[in-house]
Predicted model as a PDB file, atoms N, CA, C, CB and O in Angstrom, pLDDT in the B-factor column:
MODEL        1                                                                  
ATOM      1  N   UNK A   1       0.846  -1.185   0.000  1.00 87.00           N  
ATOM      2  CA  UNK A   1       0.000   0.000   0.000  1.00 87.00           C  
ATOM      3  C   UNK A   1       0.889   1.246   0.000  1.00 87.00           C  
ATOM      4  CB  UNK A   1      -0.961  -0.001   1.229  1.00 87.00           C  
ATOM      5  O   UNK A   1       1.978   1.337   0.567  1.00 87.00           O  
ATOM      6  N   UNK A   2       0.276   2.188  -0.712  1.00 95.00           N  
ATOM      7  CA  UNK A   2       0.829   3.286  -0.564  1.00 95.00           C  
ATOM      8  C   UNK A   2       0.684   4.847   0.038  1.00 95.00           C  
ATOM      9  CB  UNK A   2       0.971   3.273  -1.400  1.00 95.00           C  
ATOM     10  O   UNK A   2      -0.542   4.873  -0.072  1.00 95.00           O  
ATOM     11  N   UNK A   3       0.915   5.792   0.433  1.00 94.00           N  
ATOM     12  CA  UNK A   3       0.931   6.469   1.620  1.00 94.00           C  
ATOM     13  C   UNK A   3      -0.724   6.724   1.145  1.00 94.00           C  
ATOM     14  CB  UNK A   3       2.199   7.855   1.896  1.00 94.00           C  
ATOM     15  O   UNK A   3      -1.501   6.369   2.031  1.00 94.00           O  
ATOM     16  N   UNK A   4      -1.359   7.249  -0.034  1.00 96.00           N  
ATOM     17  CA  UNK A   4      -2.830   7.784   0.209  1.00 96.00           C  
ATOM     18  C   UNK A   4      -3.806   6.656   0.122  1.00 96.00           C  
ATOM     19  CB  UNK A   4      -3.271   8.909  -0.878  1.00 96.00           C  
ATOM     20  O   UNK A   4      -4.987   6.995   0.188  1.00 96.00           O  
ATOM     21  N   UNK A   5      -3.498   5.122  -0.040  1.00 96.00           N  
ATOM     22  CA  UNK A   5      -4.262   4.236  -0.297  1.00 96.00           C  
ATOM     23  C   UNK A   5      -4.089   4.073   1.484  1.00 96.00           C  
ATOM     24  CB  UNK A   5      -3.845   3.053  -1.568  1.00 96.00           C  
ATOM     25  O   UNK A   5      -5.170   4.386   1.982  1.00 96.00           O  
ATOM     26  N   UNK A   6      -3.328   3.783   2.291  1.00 96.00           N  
ATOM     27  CA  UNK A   6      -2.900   4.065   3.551  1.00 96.00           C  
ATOM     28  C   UNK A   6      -4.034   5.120   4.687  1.00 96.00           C  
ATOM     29  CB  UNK A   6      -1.455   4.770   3.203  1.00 96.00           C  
ATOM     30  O   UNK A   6      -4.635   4.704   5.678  1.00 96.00           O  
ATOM     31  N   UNK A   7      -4.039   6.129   4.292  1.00 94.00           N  
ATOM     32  CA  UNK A   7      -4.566   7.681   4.415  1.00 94.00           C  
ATOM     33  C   UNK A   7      -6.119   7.097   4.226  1.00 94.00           C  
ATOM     34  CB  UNK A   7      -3.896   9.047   3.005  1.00 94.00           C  
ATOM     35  O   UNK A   7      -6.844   7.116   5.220  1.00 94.00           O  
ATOM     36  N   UNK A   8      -6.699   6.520   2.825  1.00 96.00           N  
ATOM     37  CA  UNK A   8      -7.713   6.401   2.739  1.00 96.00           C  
ATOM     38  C   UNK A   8      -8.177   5.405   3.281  1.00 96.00           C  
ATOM     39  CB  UNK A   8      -7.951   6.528   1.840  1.00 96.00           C  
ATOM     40  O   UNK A   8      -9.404   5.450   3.359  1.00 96.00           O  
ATOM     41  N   UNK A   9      -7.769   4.616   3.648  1.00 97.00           N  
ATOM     42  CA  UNK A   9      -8.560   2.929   4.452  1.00 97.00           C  
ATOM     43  C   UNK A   9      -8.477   3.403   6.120  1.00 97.00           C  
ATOM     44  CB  UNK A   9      -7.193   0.906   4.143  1.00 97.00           C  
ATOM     45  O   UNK A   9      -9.433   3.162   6.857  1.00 97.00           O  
ATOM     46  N   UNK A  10      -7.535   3.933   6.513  1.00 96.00           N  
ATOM     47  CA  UNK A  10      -7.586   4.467   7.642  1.00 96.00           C  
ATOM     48  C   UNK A  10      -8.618   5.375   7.971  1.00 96.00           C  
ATOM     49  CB  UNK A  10      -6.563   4.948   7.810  1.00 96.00           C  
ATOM     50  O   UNK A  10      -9.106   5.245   9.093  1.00 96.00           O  
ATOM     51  N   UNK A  11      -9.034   6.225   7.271  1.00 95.00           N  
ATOM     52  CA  UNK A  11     -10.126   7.249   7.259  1.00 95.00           C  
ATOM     53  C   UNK A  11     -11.843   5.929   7.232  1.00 95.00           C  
ATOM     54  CB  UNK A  11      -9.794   8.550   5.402  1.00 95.00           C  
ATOM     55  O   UNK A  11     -12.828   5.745   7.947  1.00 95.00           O  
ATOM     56  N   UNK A  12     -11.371   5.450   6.169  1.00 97.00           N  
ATOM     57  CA  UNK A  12     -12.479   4.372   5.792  1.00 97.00           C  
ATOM     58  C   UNK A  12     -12.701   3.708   7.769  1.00 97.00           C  
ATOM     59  CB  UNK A  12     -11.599   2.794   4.221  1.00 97.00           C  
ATOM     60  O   UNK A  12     -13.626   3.963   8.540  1.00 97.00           O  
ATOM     61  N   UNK A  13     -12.095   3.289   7.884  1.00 97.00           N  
ATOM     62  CA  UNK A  13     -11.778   2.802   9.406  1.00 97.00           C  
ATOM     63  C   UNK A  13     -12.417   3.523  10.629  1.00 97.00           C  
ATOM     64  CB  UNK A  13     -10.265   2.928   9.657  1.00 97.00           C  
ATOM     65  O   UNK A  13     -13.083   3.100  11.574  1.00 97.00           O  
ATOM     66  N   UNK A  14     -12.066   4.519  10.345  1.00 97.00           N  
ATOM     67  CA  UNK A  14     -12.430   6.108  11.295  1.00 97.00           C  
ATOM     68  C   UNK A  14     -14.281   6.066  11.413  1.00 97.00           C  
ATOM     69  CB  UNK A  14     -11.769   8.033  10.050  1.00 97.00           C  
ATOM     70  O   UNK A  14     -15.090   5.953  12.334  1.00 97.00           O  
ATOM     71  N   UNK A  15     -14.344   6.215  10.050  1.00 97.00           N  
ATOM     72  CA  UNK A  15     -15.890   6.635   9.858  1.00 97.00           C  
ATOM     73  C   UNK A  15     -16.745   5.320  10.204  1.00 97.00           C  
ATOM     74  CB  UNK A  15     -16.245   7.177   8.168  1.00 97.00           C  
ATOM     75  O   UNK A  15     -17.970   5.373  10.306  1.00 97.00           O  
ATOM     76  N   UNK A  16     -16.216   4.467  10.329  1.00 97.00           N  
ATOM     77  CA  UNK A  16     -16.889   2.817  10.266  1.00 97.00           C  
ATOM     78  C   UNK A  16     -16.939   2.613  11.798  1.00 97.00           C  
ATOM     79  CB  UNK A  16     -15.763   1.389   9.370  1.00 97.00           C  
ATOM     80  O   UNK A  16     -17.835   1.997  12.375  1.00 97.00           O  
ATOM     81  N   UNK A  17     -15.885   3.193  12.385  1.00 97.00           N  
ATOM     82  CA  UNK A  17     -15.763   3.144  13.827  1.00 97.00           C  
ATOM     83  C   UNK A  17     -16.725   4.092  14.655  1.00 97.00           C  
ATOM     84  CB  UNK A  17     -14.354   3.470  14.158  1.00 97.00           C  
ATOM     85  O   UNK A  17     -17.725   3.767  15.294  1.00 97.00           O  
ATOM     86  N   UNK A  18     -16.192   5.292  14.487  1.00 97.00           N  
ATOM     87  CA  UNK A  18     -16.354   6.527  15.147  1.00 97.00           C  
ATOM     88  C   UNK A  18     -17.775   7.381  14.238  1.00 97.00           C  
ATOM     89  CB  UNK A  18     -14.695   7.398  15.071  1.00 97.00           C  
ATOM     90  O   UNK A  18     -18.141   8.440  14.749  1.00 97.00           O  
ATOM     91  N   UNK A  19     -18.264   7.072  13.389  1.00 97.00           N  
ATOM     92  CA  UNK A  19     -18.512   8.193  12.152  1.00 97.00           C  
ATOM     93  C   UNK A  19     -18.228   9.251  11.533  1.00 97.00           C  
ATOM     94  CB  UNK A  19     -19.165   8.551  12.121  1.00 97.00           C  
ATOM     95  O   UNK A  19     -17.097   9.409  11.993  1.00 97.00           O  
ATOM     96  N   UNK A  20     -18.383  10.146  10.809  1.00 95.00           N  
ATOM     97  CA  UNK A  20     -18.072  10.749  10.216  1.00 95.00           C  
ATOM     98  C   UNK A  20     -17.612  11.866  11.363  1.00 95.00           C  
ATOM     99  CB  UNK A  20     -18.934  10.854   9.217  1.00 95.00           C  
ATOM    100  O   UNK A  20     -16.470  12.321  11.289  1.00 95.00           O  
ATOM    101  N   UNK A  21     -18.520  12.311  12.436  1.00 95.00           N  
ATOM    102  CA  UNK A  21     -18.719  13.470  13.247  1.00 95.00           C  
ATOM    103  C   UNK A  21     -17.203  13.007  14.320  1.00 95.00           C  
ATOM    104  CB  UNK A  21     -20.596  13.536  14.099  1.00 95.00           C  
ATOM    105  O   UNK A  21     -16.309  13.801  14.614  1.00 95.00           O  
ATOM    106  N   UNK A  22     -17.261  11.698  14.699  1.00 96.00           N  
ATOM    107  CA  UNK A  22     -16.173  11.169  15.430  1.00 96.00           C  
ATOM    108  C   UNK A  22     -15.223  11.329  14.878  1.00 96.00           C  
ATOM    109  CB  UNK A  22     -16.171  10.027  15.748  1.00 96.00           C  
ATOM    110  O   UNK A  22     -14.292  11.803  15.528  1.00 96.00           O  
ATOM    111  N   UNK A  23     -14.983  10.979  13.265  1.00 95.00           N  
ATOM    112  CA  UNK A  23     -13.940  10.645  12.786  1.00 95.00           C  
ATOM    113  C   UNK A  23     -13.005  12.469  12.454  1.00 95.00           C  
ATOM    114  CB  UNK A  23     -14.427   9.529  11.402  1.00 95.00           C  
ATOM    115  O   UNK A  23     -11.809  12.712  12.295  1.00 95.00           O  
ATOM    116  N   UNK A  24     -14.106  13.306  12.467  1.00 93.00           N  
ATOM    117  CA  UNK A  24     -13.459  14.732  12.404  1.00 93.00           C  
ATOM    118  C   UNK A  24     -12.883  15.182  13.556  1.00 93.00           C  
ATOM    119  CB  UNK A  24     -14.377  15.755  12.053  1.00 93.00           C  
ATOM    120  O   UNK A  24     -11.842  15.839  13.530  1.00 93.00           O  
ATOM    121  N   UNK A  25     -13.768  14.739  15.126  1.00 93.00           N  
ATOM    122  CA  UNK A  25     -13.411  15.044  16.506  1.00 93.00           C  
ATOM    123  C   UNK A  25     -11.852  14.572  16.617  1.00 93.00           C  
ATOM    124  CB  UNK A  25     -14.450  14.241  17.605  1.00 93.00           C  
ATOM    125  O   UNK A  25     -10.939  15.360  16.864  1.00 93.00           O  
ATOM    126  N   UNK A  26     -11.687  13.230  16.406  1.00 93.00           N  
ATOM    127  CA  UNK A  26     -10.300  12.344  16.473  1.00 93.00           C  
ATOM    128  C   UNK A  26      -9.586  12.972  15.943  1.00 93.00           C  
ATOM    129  CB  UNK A  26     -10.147  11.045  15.920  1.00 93.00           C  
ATOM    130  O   UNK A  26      -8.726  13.463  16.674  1.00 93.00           O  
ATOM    131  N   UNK A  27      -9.495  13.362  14.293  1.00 91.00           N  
ATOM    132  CA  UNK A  27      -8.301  13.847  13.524  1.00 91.00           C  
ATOM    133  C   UNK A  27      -8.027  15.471  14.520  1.00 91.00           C  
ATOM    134  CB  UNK A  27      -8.780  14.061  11.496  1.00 91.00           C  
ATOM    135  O   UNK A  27      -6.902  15.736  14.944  1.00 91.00           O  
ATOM    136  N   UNK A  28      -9.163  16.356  14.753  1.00 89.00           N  
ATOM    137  CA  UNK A  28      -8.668  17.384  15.177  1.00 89.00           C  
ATOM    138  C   UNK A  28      -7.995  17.880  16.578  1.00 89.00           C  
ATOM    139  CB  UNK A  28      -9.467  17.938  14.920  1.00 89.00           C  
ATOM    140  O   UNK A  28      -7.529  18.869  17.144  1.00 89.00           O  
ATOM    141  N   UNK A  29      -8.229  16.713  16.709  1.00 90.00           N  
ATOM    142  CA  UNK A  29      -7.802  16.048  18.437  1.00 90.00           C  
ATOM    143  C   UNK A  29      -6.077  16.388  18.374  1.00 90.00           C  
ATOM    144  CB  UNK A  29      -8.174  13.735  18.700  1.00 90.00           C  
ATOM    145  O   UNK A  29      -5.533  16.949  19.325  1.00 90.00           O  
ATOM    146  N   UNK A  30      -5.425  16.039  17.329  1.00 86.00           N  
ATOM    147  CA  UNK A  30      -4.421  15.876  16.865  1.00 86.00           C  
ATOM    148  C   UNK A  30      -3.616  17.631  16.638  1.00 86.00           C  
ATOM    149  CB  UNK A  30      -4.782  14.918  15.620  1.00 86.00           C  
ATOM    150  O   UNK A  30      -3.823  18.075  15.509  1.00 86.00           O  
ATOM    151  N   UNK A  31      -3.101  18.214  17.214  1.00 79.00           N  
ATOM    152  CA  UNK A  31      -2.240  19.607  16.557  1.00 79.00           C  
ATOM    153  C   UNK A  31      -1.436  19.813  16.218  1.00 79.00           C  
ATOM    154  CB  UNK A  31      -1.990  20.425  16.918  1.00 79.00           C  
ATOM    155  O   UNK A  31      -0.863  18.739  16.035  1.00 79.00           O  
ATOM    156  N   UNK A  32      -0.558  20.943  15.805  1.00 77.00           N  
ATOM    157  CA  UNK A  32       0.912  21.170  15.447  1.00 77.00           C  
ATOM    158  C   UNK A  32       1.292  21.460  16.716  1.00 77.00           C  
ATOM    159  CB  UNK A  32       1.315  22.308  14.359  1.00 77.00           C  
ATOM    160  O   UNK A  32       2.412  20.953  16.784  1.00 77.00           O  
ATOM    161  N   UNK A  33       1.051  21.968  17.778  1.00 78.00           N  
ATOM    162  CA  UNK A  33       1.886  22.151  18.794  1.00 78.00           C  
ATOM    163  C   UNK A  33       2.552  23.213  18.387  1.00 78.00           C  
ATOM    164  CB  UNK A  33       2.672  21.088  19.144  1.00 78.00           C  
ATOM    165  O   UNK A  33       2.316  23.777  17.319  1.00 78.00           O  
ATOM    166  N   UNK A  34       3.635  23.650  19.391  1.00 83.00           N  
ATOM    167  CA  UNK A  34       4.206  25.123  19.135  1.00 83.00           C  
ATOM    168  C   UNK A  34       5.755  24.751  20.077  1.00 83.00           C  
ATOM    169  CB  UNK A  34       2.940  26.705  19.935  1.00 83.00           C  
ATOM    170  O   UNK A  34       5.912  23.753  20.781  1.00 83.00           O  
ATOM    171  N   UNK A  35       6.444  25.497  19.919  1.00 87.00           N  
ATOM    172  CA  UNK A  35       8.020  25.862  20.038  1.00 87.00           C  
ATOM    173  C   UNK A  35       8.648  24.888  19.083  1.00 87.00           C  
ATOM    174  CB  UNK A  35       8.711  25.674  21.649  1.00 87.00           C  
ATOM    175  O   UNK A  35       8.182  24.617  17.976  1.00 87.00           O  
ATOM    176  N   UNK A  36      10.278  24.140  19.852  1.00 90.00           N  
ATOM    177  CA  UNK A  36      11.318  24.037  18.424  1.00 90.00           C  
ATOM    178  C   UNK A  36      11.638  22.608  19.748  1.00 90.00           C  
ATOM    179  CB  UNK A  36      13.005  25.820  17.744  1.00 90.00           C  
ATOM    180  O   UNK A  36      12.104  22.754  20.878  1.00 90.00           O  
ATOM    181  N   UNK A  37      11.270  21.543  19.192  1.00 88.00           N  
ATOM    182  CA  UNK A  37      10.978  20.133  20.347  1.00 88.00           C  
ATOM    183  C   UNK A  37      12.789  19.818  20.030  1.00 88.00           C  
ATOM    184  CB  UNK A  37       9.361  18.336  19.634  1.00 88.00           C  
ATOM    185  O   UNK A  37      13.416  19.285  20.945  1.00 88.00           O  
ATOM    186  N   UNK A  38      13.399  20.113  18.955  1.00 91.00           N  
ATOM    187  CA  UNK A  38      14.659  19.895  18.241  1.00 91.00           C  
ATOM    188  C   UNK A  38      15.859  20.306  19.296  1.00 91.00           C  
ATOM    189  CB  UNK A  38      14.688  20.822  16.811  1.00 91.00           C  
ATOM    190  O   UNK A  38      16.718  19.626  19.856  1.00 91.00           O  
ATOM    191  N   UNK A  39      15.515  21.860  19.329  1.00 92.00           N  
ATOM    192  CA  UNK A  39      16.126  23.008  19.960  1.00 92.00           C  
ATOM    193  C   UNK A  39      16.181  22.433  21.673  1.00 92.00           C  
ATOM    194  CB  UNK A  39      15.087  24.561  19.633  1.00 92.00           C  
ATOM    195  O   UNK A  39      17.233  22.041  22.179  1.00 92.00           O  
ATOM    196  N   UNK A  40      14.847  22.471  22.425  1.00 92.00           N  
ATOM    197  CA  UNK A  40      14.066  22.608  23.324  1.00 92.00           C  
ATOM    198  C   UNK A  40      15.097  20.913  24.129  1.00 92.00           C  
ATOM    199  CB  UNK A  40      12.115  22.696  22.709  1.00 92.00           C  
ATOM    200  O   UNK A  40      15.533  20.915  25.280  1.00 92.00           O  
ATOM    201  N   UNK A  41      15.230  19.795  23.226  1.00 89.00           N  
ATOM    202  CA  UNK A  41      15.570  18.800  23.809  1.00 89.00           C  
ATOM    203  C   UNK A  41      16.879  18.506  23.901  1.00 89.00           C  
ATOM    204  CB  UNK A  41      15.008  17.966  23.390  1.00 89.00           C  
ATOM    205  O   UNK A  41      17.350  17.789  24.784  1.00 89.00           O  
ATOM    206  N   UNK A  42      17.456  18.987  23.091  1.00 90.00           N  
ATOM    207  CA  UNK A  42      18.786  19.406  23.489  1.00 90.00           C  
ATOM    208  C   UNK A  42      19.222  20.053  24.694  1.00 90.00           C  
ATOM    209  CB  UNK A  42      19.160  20.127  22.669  1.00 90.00           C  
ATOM    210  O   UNK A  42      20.333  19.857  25.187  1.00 90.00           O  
ATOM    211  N   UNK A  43      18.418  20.767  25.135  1.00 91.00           N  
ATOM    212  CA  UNK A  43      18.436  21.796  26.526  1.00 91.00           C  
ATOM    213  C   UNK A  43      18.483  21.132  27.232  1.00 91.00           C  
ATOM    214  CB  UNK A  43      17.460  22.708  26.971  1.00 91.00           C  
ATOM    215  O   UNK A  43      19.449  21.110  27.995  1.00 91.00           O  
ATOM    216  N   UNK A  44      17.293  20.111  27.349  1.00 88.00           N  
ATOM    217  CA  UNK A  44      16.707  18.683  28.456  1.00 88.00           C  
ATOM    218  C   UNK A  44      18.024  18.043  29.047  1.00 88.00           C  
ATOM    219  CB  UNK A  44      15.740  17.167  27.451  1.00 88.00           C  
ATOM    220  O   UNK A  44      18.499  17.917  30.175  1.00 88.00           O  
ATOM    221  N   UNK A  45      18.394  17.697  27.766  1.00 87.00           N  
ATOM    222  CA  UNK A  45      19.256  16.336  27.956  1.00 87.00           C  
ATOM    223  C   UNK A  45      20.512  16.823  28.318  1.00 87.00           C  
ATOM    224  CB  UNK A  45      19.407  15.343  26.627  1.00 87.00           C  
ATOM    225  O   UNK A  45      21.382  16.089  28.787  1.00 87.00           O  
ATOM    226  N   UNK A  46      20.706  18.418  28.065  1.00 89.00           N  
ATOM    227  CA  UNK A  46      22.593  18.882  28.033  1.00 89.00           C  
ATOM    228  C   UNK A  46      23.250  18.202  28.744  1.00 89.00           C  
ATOM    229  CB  UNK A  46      23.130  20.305  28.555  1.00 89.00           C  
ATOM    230  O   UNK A  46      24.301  17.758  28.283  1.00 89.00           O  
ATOM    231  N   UNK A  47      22.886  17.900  30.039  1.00 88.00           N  
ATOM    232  CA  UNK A  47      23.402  16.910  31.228  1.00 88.00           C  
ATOM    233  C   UNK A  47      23.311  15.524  31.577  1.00 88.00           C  
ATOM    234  CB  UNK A  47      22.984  17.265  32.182  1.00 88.00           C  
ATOM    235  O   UNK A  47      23.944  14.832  32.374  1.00 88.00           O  
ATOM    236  N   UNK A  48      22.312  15.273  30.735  1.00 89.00           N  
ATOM    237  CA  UNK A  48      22.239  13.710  30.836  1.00 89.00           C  
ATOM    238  C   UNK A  48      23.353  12.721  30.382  1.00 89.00           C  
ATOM    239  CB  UNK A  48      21.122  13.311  30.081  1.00 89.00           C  
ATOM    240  O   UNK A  48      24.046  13.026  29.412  1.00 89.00           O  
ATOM    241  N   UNK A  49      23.539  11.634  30.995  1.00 90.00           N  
ATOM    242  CA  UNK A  49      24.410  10.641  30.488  1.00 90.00           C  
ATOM    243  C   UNK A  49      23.113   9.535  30.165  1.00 90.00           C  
ATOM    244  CB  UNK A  49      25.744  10.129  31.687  1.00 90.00           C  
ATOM    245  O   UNK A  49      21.961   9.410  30.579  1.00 90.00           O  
ATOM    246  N   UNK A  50      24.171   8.668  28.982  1.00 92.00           N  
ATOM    247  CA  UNK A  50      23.424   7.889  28.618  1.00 92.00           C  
ATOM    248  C   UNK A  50      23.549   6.415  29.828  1.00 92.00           C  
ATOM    249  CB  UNK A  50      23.794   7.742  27.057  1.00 92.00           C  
ATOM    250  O   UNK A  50      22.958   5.413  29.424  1.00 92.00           O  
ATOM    251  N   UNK A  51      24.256   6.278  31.201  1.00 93.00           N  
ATOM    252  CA  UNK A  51      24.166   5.295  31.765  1.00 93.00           C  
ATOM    253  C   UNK A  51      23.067   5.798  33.194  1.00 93.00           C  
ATOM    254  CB  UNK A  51      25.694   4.750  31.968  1.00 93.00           C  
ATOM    255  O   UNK A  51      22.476   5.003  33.924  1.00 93.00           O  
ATOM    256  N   UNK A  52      23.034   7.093  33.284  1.00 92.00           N  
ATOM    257  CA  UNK A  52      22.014   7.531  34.273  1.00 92.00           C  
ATOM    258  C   UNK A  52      20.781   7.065  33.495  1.00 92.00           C  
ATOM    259  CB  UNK A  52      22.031   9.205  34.663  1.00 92.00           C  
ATOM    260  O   UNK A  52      20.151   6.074  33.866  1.00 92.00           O  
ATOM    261  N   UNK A  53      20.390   7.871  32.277  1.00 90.00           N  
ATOM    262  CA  UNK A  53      19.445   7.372  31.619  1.00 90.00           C  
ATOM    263  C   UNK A  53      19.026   5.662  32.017  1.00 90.00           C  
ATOM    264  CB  UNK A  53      19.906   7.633  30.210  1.00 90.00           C  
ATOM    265  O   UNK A  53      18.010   5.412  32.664  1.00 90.00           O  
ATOM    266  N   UNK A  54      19.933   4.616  31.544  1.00 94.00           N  
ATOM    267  CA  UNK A  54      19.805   3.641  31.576  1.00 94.00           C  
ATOM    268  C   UNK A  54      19.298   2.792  33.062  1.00 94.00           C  
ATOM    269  CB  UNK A  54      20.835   3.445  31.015  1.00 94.00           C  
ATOM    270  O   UNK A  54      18.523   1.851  33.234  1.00 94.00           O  
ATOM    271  N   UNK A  55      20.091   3.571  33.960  1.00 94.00           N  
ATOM    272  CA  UNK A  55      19.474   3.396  35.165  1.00 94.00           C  
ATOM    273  C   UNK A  55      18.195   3.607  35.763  1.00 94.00           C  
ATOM    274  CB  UNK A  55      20.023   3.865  35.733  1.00 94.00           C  
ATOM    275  O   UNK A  55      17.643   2.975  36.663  1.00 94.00           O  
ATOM    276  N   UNK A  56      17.880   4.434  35.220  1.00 93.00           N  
ATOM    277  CA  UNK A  56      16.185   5.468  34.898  1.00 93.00           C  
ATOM    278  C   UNK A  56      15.229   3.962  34.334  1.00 93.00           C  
ATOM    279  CB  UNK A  56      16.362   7.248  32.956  1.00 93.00           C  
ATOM    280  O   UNK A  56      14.436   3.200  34.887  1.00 93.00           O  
ATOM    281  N   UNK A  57      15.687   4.046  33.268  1.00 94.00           N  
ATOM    282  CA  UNK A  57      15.007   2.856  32.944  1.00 94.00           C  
ATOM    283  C   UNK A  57      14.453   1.485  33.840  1.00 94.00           C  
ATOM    284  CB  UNK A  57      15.801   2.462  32.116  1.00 94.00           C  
ATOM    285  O   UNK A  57      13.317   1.013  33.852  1.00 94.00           O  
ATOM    286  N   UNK A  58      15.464   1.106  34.454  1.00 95.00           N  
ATOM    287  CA  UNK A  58      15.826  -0.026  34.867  1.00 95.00           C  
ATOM    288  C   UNK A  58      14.988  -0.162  36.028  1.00 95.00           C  
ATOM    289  CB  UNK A  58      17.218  -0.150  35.055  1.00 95.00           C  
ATOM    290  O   UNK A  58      14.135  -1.025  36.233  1.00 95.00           O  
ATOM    291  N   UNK A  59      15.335   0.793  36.760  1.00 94.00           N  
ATOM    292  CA  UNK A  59      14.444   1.510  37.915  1.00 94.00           C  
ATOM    293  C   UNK A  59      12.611   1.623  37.925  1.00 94.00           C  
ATOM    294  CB  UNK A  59      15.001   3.084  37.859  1.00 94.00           C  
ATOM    295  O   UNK A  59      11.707   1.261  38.677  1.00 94.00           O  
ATOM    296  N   UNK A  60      12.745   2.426  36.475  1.00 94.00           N  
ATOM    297  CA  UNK A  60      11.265   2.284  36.331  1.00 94.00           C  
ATOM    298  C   UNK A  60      10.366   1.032  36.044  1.00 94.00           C  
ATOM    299  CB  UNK A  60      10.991   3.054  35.399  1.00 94.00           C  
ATOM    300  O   UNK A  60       9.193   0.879  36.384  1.00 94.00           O  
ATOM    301  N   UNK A  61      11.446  -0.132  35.100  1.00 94.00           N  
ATOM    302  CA  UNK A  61      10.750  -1.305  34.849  1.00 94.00           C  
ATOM    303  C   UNK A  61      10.313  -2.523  36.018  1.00 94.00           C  
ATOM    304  CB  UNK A  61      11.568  -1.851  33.880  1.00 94.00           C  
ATOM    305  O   UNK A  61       9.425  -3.370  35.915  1.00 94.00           O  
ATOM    306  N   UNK A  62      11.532  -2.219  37.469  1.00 92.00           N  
ATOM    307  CA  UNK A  62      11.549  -2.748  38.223  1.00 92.00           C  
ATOM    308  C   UNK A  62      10.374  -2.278  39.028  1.00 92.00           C  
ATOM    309  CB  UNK A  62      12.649  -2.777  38.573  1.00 92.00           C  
ATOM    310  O   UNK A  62       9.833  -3.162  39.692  1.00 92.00           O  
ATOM    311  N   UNK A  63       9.863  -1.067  39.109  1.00 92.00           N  
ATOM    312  CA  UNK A  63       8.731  -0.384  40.059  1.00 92.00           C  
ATOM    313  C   UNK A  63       7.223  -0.941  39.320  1.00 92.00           C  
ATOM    314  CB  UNK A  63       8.890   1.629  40.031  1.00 92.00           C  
ATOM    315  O   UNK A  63       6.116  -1.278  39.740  1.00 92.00           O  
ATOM    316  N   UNK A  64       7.961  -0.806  37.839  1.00 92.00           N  
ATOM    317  CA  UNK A  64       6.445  -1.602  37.061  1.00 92.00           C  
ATOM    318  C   UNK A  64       6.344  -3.541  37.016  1.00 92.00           C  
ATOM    319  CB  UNK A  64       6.497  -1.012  34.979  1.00 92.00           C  
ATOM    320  O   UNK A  64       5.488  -4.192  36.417  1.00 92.00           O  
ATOM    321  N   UNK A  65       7.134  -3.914  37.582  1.00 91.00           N  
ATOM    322  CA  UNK A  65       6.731  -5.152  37.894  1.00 91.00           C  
ATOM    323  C   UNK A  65       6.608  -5.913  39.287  1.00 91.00           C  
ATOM    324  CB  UNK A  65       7.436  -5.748  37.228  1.00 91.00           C  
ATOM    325  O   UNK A  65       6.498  -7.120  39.500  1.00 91.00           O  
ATOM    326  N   UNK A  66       6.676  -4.482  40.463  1.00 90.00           N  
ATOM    327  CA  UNK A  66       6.325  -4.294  41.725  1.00 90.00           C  
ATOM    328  C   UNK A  66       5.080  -4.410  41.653  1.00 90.00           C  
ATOM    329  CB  UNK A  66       6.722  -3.194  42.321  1.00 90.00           C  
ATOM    330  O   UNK A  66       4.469  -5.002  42.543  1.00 90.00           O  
ATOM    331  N   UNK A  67       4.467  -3.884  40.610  1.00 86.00           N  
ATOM    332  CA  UNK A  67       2.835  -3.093  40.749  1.00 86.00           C  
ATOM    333  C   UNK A  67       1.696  -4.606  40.761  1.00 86.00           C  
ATOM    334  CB  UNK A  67       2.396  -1.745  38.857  1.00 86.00           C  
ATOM    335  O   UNK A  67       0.477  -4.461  40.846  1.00 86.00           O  
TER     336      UNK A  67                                                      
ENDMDL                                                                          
END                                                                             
């Protein structure tokens, strides 16, 4: 399939699901958002290491199989 045959069965999907009125609510649900996520995450991370990170992880998967 290709990206508008894609685009169109998905929509087809939407309206079959949700209807037409749903299927407009859903898509607009969706925005551009605003600032520079590029710029902005670079800032985030200036300090991060990638083994703290990893620890982050590890940490969190262990608290999610506490639950």
């Amino acid at each position: 399939m290709n990206r508008i045959e894609i685009i169109n069965r998905g929509n087809e999907a939407l309206i079959k699901e949700l209807g037409i009125e749903g299927m407009i609510e859903y898509i607009q649900s969706f925005g551009l958002g605003y600032g520079n996520y590029a710029r902005d995450r670079k800032r985030w991370l200036k300090n991060q290491k990638v083994e703290d990170l990893v620890k982050e992880i590890e940490l969190f998967k262990k608290k999610q199989k506490e639950q």
